[in-house]
N, C-alpha and C positions, 0 to 999 in steps of 0.2 A: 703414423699417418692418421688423419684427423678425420675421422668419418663425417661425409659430408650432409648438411641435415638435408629432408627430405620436404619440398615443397605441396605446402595443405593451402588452398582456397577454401575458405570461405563464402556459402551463401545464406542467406536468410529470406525465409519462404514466411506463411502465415502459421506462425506457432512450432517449425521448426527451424532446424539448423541443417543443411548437407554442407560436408565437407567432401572436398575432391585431392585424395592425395594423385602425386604424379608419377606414381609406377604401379598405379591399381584404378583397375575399369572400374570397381565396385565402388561406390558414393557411401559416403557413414553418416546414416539421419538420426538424429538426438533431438526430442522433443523440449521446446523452450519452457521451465519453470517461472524465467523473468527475466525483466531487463532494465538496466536505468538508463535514463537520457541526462545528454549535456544541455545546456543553456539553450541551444538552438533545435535541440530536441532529436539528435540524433542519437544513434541505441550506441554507447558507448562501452556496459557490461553486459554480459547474456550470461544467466545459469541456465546449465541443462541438465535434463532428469539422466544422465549417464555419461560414464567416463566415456571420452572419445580422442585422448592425447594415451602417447607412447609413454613411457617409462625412457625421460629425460628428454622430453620433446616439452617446449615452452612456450614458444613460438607458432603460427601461422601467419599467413599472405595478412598482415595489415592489424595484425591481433596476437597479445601474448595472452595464454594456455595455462592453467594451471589447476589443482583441485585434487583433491584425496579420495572423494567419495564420487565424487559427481565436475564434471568440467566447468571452469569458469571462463570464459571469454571476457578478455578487456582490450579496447580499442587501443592500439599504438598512439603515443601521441602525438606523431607526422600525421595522424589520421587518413592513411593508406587507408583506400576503398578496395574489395574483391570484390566482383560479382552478388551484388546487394539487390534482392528483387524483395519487391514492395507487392503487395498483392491484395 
């Protein structure tokens, strides 16, 4: 039986990242290193200064996950939005 993945939101605040899994009150905040934009100037990569993905977790709400030392965020490219605050 195929363990089902577990649903991570994505926000983006001024100079961090909170992530909201859904079977934990606790919010996971990893401060932003950098980010690049698309054409229209939306943040389409984010590095963060700390791992913040599971051990086979790829994926989030609208972003796949990935990175050895430290997390990379890359926008999906359906360009699914999560909870995006501009500040």
């Amino acid at each position: 039986m195929a363990k089902e993945k577990e649903r991570v939101e994505v926000a983006i605040g001024d100079g961090v990242v909170v992530l909201k899994r859904e079977r934990s009150s606790n919010p996971v905040i990893a401060g932003i290193l950098g980010v690049d934009r698309d054409e229209s100037g939306e943040i389409d990569t984010i590095w963060l200064d700390r791992l913040v993905h599971k051990v086979g977790e790829d994926e989030f709400v609208g972003w796949s996950v990935s990175g050895a030392v430290s997390s990379i965020l890359r926008r999906n490219a359906s360009k699914v939005t999560s909870l995006t605050v501009h500040q």
